[in-house]
TINU-813584 format. One record per residue: y, z, x of N, C-alpha, C, O in turn. Coordinates in nm, 2 decimals. Atoms other than C-alpha are relative to their C-alpha. Layout:
residues N
npy, npz, npx, capy, capz, capx, cpy, cpz, cpx, opy, opz, opx
Y, Z, X, Y, Z, X, Y, Z, X, Y, Z, X
...
END
This chain:
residues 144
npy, npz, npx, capy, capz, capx, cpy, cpz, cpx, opy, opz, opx
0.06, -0.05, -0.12, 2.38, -1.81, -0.68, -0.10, -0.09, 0.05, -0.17, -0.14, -0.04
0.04, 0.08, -0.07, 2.19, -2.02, -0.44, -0.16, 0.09, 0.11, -0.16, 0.18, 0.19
0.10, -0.09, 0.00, 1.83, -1.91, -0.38, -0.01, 0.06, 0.18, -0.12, 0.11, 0.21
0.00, -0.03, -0.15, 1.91, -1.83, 0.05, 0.09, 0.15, -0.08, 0.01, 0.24, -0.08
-0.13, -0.11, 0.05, 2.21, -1.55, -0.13, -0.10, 0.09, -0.07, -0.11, 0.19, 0.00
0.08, -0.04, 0.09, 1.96, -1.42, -0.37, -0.13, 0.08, 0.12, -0.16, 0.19, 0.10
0.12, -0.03, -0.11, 1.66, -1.38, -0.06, 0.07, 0.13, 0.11, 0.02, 0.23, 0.16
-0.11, -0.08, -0.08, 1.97, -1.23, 0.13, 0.01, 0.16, -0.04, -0.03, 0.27, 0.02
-0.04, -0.13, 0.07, 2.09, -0.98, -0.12, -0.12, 0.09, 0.00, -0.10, 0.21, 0.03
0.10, -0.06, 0.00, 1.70, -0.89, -0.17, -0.05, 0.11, 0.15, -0.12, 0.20, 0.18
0.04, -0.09, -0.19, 1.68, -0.78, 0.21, 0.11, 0.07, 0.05, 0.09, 0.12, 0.16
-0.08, -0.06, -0.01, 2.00, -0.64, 0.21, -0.03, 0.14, -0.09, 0.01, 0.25, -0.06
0.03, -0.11, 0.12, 1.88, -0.43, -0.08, -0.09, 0.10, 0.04, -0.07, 0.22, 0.05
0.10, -0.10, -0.09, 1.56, -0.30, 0.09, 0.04, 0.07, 0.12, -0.01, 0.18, 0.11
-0.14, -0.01, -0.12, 1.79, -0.22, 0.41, 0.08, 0.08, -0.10, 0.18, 0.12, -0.03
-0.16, -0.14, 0.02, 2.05, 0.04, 0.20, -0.14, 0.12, -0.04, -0.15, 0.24, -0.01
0.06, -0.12, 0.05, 1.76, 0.21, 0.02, -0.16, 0.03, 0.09, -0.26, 0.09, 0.05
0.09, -0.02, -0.15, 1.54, 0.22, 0.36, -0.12, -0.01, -0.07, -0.17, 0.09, -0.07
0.11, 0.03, 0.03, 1.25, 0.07, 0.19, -0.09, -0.08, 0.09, -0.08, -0.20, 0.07
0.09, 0.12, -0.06, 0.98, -0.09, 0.45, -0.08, -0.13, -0.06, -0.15, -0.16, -0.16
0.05, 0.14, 0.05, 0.87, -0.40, 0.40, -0.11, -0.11, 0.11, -0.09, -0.13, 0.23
0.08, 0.11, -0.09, 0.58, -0.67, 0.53, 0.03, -0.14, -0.07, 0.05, -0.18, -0.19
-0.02, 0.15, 0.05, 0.61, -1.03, 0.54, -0.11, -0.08, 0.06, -0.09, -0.20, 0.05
0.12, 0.00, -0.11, 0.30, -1.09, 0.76, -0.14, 0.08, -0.08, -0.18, 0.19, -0.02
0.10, -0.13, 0.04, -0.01, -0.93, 0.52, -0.09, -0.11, -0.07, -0.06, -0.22, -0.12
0.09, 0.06, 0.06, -0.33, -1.04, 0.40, 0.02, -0.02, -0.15, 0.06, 0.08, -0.22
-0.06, -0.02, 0.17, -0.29, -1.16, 0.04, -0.14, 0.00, -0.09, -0.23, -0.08, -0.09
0.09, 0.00, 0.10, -0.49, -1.05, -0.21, 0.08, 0.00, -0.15, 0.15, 0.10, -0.18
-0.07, -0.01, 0.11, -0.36, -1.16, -0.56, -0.02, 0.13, -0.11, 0.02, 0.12, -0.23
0.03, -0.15, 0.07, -0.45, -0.81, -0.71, 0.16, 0.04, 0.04, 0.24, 0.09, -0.04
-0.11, -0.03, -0.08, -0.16, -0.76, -0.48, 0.15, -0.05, -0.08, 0.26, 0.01, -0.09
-0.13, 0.07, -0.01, 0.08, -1.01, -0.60, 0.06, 0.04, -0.13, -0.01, 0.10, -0.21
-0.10, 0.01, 0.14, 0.36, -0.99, -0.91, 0.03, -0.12, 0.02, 0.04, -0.18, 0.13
-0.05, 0.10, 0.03, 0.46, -1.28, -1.07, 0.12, 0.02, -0.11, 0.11, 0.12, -0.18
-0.05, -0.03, 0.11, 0.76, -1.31, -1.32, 0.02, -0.15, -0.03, 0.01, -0.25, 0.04
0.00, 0.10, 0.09, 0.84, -1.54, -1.61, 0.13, 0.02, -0.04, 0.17, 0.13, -0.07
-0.16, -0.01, 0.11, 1.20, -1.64, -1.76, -0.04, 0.00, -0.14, -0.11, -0.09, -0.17
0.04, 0.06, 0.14, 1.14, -1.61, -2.12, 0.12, -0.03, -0.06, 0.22, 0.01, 0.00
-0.09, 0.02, 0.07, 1.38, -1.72, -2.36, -0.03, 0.00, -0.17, -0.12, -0.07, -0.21
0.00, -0.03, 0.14, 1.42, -1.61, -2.76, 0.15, 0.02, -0.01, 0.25, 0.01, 0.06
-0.15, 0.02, 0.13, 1.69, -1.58, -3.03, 0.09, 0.06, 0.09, 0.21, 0.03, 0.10
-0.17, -0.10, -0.05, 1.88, -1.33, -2.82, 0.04, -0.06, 0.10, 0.16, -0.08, 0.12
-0.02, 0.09, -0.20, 1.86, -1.53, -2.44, -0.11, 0.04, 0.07, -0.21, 0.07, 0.02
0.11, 0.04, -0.11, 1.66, -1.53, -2.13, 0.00, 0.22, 0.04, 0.09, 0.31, 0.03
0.03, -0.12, -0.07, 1.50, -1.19, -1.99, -0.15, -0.05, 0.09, -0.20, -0.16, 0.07
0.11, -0.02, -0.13, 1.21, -1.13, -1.69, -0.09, 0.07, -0.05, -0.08, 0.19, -0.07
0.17, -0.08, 0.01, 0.86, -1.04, -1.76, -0.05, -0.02, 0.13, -0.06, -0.14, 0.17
0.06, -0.04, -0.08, 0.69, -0.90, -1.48, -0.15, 0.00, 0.00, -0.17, 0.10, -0.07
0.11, -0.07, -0.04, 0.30, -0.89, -1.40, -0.08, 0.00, 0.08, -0.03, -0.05, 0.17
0.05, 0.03, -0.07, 0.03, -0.89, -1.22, -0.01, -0.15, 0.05, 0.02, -0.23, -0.03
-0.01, 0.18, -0.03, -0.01, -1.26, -1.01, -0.14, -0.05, -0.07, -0.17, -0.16, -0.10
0.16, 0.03, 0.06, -0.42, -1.20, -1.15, -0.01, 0.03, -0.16, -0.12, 0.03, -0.21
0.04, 0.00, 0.14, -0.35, -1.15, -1.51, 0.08, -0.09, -0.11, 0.13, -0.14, -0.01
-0.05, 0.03, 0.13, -0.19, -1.30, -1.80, 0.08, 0.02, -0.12, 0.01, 0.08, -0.20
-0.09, -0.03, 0.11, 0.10, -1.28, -2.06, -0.06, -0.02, -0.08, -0.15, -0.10, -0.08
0.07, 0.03, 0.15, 0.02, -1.22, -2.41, 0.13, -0.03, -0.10, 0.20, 0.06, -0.15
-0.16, 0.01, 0.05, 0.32, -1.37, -2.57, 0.01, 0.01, -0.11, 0.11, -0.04, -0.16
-0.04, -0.04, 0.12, 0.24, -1.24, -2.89, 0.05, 0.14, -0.02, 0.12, 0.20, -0.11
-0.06, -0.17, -0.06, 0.30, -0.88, -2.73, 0.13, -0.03, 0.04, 0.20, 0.07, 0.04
-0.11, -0.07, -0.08, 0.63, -0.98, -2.55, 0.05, -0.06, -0.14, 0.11, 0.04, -0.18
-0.04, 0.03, 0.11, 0.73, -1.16, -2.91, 0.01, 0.10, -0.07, 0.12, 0.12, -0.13
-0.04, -0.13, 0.10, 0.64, -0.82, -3.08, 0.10, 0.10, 0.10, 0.16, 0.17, 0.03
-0.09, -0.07, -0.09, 0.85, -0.64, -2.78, 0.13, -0.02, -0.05, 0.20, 0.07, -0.09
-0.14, 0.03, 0.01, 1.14, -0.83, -2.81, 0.01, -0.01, -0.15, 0.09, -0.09, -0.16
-0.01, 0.05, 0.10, 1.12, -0.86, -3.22, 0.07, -0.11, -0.02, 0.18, -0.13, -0.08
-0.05, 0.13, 0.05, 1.13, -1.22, -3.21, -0.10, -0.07, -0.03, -0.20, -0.02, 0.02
0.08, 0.13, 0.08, 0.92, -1.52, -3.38, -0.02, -0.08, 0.10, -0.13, -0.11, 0.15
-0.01, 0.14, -0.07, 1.04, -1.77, -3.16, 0.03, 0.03, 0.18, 0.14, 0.09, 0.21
-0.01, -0.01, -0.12, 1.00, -1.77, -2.76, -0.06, -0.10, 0.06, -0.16, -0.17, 0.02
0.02, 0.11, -0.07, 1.00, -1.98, -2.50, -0.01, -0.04, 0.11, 0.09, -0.10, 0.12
-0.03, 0.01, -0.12, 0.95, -2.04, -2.13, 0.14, -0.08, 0.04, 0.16, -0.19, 0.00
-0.13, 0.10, -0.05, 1.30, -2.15, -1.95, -0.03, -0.11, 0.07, -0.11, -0.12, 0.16
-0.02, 0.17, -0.08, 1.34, -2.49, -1.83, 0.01, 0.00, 0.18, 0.10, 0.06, 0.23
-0.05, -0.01, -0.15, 1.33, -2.53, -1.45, 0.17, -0.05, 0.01, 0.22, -0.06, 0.13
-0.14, 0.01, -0.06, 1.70, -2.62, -1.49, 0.05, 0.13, -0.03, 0.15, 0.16, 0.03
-0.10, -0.11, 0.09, 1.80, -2.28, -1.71, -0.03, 0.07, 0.15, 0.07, 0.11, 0.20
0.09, -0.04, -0.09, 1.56, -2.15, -1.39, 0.09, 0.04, 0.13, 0.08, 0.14, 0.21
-0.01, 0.01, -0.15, 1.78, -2.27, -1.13, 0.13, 0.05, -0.03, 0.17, 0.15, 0.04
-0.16, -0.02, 0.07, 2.14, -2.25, -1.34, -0.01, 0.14, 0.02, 0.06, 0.20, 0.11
-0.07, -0.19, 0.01, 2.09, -1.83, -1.42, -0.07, 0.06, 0.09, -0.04, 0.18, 0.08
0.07, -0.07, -0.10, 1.85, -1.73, -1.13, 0.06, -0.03, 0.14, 0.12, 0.04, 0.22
-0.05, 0.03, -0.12, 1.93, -1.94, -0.85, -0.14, -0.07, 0.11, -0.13, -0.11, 0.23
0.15, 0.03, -0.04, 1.54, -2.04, -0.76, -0.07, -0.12, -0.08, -0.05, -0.15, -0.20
0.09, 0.06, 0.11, 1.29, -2.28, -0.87, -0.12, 0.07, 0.00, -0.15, 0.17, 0.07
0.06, -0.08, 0.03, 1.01, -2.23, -1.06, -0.15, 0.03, 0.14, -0.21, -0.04, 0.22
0.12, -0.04, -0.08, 0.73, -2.03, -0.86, 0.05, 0.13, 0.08, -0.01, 0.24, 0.10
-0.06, -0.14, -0.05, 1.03, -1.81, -0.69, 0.05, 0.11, -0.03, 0.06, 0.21, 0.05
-0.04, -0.15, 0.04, 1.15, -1.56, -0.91, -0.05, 0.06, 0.00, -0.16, 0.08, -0.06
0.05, -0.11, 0.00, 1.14, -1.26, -0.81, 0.00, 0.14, -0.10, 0.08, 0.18, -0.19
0.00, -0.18, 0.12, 1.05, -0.90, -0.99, 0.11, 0.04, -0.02, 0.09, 0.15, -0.06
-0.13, -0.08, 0.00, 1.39, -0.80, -1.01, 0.11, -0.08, -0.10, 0.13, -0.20, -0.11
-0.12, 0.03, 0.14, 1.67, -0.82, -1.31, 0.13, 0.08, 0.08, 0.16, 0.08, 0.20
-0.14, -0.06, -0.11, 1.98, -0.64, -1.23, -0.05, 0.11, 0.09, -0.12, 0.20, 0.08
-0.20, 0.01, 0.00, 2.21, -0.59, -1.02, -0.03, -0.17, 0.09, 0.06, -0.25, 0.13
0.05, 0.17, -0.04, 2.04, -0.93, -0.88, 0.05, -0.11, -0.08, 0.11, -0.20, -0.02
-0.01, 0.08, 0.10, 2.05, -1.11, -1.21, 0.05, 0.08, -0.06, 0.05, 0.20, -0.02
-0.05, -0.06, 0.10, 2.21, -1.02, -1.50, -0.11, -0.02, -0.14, -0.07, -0.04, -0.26
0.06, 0.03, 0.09, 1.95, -1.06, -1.71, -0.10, 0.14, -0.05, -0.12, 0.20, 0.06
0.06, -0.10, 0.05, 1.73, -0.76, -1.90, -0.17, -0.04, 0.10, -0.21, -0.15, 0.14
0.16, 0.04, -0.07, 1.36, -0.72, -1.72, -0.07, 0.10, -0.10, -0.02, 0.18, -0.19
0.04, -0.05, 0.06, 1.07, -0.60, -1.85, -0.18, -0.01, 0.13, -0.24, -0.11, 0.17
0.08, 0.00, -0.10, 0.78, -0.49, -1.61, -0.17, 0.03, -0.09, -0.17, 0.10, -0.19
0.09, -0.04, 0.10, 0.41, -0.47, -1.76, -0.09, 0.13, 0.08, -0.14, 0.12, 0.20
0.03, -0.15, -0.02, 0.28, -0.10, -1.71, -0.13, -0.06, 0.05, -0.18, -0.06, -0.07
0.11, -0.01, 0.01, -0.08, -0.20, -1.58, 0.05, -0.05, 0.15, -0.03, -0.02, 0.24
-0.10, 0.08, -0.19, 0.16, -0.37, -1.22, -0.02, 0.18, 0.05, -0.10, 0.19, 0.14
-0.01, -0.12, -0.04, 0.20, 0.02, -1.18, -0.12, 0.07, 0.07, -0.11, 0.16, 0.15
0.18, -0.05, -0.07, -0.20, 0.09, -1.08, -0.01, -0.07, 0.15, -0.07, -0.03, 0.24
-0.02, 0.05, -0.20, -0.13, -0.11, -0.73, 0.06, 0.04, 0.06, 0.18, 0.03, 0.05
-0.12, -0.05, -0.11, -0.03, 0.03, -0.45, 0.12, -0.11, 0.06, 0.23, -0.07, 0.10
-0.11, 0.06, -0.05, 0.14, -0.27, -0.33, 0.07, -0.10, -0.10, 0.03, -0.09, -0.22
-0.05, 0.10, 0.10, 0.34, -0.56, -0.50, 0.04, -0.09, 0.11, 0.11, -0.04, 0.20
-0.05, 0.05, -0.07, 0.39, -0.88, -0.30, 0.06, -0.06, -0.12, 0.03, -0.03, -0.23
-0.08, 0.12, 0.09, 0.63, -1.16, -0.45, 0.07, -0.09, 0.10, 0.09, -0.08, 0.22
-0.13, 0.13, -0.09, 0.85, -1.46, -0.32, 0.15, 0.04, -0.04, 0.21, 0.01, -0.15
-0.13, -0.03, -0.03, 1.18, -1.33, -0.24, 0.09, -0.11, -0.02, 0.17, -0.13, 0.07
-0.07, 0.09, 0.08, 1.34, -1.60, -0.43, 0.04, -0.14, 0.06, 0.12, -0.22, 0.03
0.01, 0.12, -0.02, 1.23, -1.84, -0.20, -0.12, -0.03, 0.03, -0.17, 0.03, 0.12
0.13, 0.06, -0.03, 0.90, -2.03, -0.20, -0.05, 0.00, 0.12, -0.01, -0.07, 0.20
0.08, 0.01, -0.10, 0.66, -1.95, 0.05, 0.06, 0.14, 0.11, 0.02, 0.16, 0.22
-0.07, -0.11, -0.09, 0.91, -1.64, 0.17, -0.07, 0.15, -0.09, -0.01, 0.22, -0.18
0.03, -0.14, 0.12, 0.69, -1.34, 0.03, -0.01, 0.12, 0.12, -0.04, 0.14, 0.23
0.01, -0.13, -0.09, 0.73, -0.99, 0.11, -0.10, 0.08, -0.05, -0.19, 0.03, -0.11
0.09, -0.10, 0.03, 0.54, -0.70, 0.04, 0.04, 0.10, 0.02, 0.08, 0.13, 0.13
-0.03, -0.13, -0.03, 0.60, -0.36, -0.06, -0.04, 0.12, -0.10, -0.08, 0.08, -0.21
0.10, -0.08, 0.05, 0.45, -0.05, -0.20, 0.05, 0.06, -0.16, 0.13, 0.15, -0.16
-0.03, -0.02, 0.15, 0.49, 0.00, -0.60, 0.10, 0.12, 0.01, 0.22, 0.09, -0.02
-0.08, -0.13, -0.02, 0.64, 0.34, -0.54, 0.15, -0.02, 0.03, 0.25, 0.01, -0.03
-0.16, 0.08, -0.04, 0.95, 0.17, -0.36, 0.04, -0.08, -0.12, 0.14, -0.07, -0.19
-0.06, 0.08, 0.08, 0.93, -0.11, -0.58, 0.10, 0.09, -0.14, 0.20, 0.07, -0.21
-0.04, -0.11, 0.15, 1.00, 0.17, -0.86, 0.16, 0.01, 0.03, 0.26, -0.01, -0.05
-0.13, -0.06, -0.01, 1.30, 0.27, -0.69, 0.10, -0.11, 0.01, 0.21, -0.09, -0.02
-0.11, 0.10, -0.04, 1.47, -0.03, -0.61, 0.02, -0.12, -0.20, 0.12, -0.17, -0.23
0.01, 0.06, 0.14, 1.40, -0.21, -1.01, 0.02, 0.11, -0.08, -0.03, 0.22, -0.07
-0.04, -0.07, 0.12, 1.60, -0.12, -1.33, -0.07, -0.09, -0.12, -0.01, -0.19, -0.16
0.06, 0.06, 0.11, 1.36, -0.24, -1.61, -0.06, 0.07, -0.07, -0.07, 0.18, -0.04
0.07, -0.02, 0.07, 1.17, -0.20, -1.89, -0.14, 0.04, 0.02, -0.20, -0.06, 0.05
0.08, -0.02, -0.01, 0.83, -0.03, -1.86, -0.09, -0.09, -0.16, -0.03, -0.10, -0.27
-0.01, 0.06, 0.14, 0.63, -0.24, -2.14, -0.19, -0.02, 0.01, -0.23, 0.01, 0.12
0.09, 0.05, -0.05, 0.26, -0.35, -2.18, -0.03, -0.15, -0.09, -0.05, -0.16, -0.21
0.02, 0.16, 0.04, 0.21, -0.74, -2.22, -0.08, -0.06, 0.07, -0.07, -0.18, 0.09
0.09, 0.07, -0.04, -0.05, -0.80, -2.07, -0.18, -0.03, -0.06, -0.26, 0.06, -0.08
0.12, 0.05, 0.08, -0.37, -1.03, -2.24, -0.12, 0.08, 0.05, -0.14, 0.11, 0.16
0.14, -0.04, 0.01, -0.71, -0.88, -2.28, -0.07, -0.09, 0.01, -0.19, -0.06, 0.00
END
């Protein structure tokens, strides 16, 4: 998938489940989500969090009961997402095929912007939606 198909399907997606959306909004990174490819023993999955806090990758290691993890390669990045790194967005399936894992403290903002799976294309929209439109993991991985 080719990160324009991917930005597409994302706005096709908000469009079936009539979610509003801004592309035009003051940013405050309180605001923003970021996600991470990780990769361990089993394969690659999506951690989600705030764009102002911090993974604690000894929490997503105890999550996933693995030892060994790893950030994906900007090629694994572009191969199973379809973006480089900076664009992936909050979203695991029916986008990706890959497991997500959202960190429960994202849930206290009302909004969530992100890059729609293309650099410098961010949208913005209100946690409550985001809820509806993401199938993931509730989890908490975020550093103290």
């Amino acid at each position: 998938m080719t990160s324009e198909l991917y930005n597409k399907l994302i706005l096709e997606k908000l469009d079936e489940l009539q979610i509003p959306f801004e592309t035009e909004f003051e940013k405050f990174k309180s605001d923003g989500g970021k996600s991470i490819l990780f990769k361990d023993k089993s394969g690659f999955r999506i951690f989600t969090i705030r764009a102002d806090k911090e993974i604690d990758n000894k929490k997503v290691r105890s999550i996933l009961k693995s030892q060994k993890l790893r950030f994906a390669t900007n090629e694994e990045l572009l191969e199973l997402c379809g973006v480089v790194s900076g664009a992936l967005p909050p979203l695991g399936r029916p986008f990706v095929e890959l497991d997500h894992y959202i960190d429960i403290n994202l849930l206290e903002n009302e909004y969530i912007a992100f890059n729609a799976a293309i650099l410098g294309h961010r949208i913005r929209i209100k946690v409550a939606d985001f809820n509806r439109m993401v199938k993931a993991t509730l989890c908490d991985f975020q550093k103290l």
